[in-house]
C-alpha positions in Angstrom: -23.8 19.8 -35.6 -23.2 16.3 -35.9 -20.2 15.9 -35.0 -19.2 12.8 -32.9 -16.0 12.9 -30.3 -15.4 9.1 -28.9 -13.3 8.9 -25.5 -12.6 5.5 -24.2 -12.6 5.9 -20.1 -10.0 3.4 -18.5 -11.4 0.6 -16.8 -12.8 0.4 -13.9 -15.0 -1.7 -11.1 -16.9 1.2 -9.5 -18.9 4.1 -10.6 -17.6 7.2 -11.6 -18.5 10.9 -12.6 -16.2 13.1 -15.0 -16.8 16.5 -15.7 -16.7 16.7 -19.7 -16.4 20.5 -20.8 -16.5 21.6 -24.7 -14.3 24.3 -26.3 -14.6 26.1 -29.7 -11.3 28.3 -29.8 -10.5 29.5 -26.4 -9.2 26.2 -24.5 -10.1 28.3 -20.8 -13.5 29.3 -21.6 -15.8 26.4 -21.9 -19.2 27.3 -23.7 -20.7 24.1 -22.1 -19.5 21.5 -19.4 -21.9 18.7 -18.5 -20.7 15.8 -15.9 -21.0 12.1 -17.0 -21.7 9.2 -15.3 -19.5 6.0 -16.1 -21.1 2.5 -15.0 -19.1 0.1 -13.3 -17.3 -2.9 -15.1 -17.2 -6.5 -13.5 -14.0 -8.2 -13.3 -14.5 -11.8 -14.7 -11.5 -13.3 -12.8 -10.8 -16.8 -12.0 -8.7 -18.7 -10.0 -7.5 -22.3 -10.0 -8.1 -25.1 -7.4 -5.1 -27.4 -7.9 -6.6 -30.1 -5.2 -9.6 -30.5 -7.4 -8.0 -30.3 -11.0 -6.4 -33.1 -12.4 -2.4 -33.9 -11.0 -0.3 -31.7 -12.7 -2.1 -28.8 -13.6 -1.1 -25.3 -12.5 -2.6 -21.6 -13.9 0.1 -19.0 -14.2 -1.2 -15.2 -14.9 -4.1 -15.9 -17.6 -2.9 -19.2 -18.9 -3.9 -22.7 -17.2 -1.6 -25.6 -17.8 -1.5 -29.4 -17.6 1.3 -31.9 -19.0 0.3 -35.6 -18.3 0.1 -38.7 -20.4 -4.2 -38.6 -20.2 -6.6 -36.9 -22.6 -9.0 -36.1 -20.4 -8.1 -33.3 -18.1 -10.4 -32.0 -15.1 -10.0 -28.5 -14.0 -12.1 -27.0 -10.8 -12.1 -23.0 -11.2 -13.2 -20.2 -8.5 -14.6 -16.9 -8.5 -12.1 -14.8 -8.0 -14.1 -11.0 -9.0 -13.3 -8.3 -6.7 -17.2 -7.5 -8.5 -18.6 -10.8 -6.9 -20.6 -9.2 -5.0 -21.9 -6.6 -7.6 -22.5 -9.2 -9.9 -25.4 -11.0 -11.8 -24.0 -14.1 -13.6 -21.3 -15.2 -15.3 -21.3 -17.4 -18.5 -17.8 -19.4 -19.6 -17.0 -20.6 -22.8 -15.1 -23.6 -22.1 -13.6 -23.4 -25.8 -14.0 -27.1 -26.9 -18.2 -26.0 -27.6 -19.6 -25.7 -24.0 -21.1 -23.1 -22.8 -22.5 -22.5 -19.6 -24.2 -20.2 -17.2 -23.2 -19.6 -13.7 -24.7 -17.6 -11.3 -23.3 -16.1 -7.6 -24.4 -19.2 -5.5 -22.6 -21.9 -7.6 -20.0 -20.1 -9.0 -18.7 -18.1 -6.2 -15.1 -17.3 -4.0 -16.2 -19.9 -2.0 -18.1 -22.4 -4.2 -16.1 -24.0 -7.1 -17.2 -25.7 -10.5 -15.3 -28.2 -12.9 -14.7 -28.6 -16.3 -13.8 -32.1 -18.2 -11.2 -31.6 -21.2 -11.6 -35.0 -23.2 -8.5 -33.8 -26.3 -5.3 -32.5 -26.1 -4.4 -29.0 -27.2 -5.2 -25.4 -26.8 -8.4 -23.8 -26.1 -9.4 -20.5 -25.1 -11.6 -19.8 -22.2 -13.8 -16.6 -22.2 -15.5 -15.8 -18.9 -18.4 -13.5 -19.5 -19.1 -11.0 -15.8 -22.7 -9.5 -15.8 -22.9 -7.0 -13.6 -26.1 -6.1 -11.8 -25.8 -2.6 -13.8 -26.0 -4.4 -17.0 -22.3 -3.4 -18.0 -20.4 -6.7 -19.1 -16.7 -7.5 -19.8 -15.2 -10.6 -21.2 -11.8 -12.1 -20.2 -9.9 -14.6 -21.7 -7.8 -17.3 -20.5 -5.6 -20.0 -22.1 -6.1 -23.4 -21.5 -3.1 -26.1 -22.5 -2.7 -29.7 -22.2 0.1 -32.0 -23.4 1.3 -35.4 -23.0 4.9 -35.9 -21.8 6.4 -38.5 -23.9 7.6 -41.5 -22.1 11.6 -41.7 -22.1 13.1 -45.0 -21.5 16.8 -45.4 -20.6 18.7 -48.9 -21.2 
């Protein structure tokens, strides 16, 4: 009595039911099974709209890039959950100390928003999913900008 046993169940976006079963010594006689329900995780993807980001800036697996000779760096992101329509809100940490809300009309596969970097350098973008179950997950993307420097030849 007391005893705790922890299981992680792999991640997924739709509801599930395992059968859990408990042994004491003989592993094909259960003395009690009992069937669990796992919730469903959002996905807190994103995806990049080059048109509408500043020149130059490209996203490649979880990392968003942009080289140019300015500070300040626009970047237009979309919805890209396959949970969209499962979930609540979404809240991004833009990593240079804004943080805002978003929910499914204005932040959506269809509806972009922007973000204005002002500095150069890394930051770390966390999107928080809130799925209408109340499960959440938080995903991380890299954000990079550098400034080519000018070469002159003469």
């Amino acid at each position: 009595m007391g005893e705790t046993v922890t299981y992680a169940y792999p991640y997924q976006t739709t509801n599930q039911n395992y059968q859990v079963a408990l042994y004491l010594d003989d592993v094909s006689n259960p003395c009690n099974t009992q069937q669990v329900a796992i919730k469903a995780a959002p996905d807190p993807a994103i995806g990049l709209v080059p048109t509408c980001s500043s020149p130059g800036t490209l996203m490649v697996g979880d990392a968003i890039k942009t080289c140019q000779r300015s500070a300040s760096t626009t970047i237009a992101i979309f919805n890209n959950s396959s949970t969209y329509e499962d979930d609540q809100y979404y809240e991004i940490d833009w990593g240079d100390g804004i943080i805002e809300s978003y929910n499914t009309a204005t932040f959506s596969p269809t509806a972009f928003i922007t973000h204005e970097y002002t500095t150069l350098g890394y930051k770390i973008i966390a999107v928080k999913s809130v799925h209408v179950n109340g499960c959440y997950r938080i995903k991380h993307y890299v954000f990079y900008s550098s400034s080519n420097p000018s070469v002159e030849i003469g």
